[in-house]
C-alpha positions as CSV (number, residue, x, y, z in Angstrom):
1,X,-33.9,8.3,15.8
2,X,-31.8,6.1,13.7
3,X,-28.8,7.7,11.7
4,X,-29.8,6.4,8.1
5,X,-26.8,4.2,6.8
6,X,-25.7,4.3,2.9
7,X,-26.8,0.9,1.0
8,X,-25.2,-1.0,-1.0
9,X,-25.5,-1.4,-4.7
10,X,-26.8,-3.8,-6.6
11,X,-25.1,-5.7,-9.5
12,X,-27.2,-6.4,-12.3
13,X,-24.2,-7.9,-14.6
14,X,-20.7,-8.2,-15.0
15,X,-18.4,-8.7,-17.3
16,X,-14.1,-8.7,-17.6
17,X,-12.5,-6.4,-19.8
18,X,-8.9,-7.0,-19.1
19,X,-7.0,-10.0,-17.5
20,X,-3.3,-9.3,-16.8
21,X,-2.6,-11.3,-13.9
22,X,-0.7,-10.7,-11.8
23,X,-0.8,-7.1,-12.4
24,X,-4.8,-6.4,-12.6
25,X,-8.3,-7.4,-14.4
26,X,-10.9,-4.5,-15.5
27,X,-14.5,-5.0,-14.7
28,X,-17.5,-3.4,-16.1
29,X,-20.4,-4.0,-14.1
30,X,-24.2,-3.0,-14.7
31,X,-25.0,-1.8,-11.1
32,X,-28.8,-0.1,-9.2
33,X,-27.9,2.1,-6.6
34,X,-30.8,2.0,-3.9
35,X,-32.6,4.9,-5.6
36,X,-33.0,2.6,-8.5
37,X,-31.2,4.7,-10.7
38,X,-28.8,2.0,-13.1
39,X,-25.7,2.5,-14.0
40,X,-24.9,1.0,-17.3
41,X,-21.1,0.8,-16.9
42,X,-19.1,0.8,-13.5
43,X,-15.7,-0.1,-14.2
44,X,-13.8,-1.7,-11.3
45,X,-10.1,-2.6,-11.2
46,X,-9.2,-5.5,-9.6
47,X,-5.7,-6.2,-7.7
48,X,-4.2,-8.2,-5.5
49,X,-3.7,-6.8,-2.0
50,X,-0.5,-5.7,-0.8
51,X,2.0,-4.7,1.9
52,X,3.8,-2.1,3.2
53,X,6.2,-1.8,6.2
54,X,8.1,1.0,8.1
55,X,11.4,-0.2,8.8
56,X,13.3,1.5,12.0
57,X,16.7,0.6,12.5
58,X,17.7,0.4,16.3
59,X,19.6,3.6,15.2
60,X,16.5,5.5,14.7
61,X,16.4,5.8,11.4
62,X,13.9,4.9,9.1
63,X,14.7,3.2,6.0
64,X,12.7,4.2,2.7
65,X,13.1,3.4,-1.0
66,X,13.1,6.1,-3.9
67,X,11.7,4.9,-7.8
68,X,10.2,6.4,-10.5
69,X,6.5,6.3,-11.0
70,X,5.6,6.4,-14.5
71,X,1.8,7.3,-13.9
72,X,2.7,10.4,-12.3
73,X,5.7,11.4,-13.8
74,X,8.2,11.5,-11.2
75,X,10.3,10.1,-8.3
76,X,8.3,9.1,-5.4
77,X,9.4,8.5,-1.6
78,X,8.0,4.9,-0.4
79,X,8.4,2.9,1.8
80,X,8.6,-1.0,0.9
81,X,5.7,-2.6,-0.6
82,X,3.7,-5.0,-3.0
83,X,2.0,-7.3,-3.6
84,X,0.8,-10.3,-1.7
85,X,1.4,-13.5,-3.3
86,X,-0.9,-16.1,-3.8
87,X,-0.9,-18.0,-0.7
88,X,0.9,-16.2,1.3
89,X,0.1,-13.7,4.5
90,X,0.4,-9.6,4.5
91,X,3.2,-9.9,6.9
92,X,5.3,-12.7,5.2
93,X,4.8,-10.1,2.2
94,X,5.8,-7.6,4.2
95,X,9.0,-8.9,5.5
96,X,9.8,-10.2,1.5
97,X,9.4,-6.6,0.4
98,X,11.6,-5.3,2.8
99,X,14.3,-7.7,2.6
100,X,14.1,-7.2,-1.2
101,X,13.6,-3.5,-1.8
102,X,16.4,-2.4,1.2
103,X,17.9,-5.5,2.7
104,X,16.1,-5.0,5.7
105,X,15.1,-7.6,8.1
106,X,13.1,-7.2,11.4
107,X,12.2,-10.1,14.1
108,X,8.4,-9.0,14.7
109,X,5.8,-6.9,12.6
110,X,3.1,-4.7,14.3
111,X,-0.1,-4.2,12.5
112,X,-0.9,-0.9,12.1
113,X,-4.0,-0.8,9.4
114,X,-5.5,-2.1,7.1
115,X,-6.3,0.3,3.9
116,X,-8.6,0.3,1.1
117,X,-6.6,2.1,-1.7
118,X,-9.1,3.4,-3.5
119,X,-12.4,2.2,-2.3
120,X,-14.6,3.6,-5.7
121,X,-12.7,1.8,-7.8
122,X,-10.2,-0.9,-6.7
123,X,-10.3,-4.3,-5.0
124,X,-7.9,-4.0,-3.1
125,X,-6.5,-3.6,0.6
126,X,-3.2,-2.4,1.7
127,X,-1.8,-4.2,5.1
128,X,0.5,-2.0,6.8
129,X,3.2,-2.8,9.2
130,X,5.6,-0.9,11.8
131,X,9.1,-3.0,12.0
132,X,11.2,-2.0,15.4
133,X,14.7,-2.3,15.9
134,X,14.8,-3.4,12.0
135,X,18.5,-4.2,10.9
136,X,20.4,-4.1,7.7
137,X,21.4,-7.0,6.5
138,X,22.2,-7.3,3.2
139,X,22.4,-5.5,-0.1
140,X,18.8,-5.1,-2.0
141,X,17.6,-7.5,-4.8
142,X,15.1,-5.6,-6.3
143,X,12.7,-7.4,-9.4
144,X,14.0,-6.1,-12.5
145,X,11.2,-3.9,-12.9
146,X,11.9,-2.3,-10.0
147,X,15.2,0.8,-9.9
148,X,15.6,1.5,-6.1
149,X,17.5,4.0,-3.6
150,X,17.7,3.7,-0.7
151,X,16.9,6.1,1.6
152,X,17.3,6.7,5.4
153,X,16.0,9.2,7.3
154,X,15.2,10.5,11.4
155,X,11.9,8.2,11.8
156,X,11.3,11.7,14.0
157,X,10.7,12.8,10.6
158,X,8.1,10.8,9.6
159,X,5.4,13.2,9.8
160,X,7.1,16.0,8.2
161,X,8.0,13.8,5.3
162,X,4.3,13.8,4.3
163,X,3.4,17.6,5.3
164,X,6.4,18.8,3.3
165,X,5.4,17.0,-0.2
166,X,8.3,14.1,0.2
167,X,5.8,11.1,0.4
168,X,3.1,11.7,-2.0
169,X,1.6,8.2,-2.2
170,X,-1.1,8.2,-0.5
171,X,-1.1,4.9,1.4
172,X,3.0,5.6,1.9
173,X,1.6,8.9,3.5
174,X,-0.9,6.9,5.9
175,X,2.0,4.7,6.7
176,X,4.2,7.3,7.9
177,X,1.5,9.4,10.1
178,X,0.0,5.9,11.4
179,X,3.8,5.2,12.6
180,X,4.5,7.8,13.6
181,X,1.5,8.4,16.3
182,X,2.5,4.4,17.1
183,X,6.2,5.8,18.0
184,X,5.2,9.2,19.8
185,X,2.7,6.6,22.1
């Protein structure tokens, strides 16, 4: 016996909404889901991918960056991130955003995953990255949307960051458990 496997949807028509590059473009698409039931208006968000590293400094720290969020209302705990450029790789992206958001440079990325960030609606993936042995090495030069602190903290913490509520961010949260199972190995 075969396990069944979910099917994809069909898309019946499309049409764009909102353009804003870089930032995002809304879809709404006319899908038939393999029952044949249509759905008249899907809307789909549409982003570029982006990056996200954990720095460690050879002091065992781990460097992080608090901002305000405006969607939720609050300061978050993150790690550096965003987006990847047009023509360029996840892990030069990576190593831009960290240089930019904390002044941190490291010698050699290690994959850890590769994240869909909200699979329902968004096109996006998330590449993230573990950086060992990461040094400081200058001040940050955050985009001026950006207003940055940064943060350092045991990356034996990592864990406990995200079970005590201080990373909320989802993918930021997957970042820190998928490091830290990387370090304890």
């Amino acid at each position: 016996m075969s396990d069944p496997k979910p099917q994809p949807w069909t898309l019946l028509a499309s049409r764009e909404l909102l353009h804003r590059p870089p930032w995002l473009t809304l879809r709404e698409d006319r899908v038939q889901l393999p029952t044949g039931t249509v759905l008249e208006a899907f809307y789909t968000l549409e982003y570029q991918d982006w990056a996200c590293v954990v720095p460690i400094l050879a002091s065992g720290e781990v460097v992080m960056v608090e901002q305000w969020r405006h969607a939720i209302g609050r300061v978050s705990l993150e790690f550096p991130a965003g987006a990847v450029d047009d023509g360029e790789t996840p892990e030069a992206a990576a190593q831009r955003e960290m240089m930019e958001e904390v002044g941190v440079s490291a010698r050699h990325l290690e994959p850890l995953a590769r994240l869909a960030t909200e699979p329902s609606r968004h096109t996006n993936w998330a590449h993230v990255y573990l950086a060992r042995e990461a040094s400081i090495v200058g001040d940050a030069t955050p985009e001026a949307s950006e207003d940055l602190v940064r943060r350092a903290f045991p990356a034996s913490d990592l864990a406990g960051l995200v079970t005590r509520g201080k990373i909320v961010h989802g993918v930021h949260a997957a970042a820190a458990l998928l490091a830290a199972g990387r370090l304890a190995s």
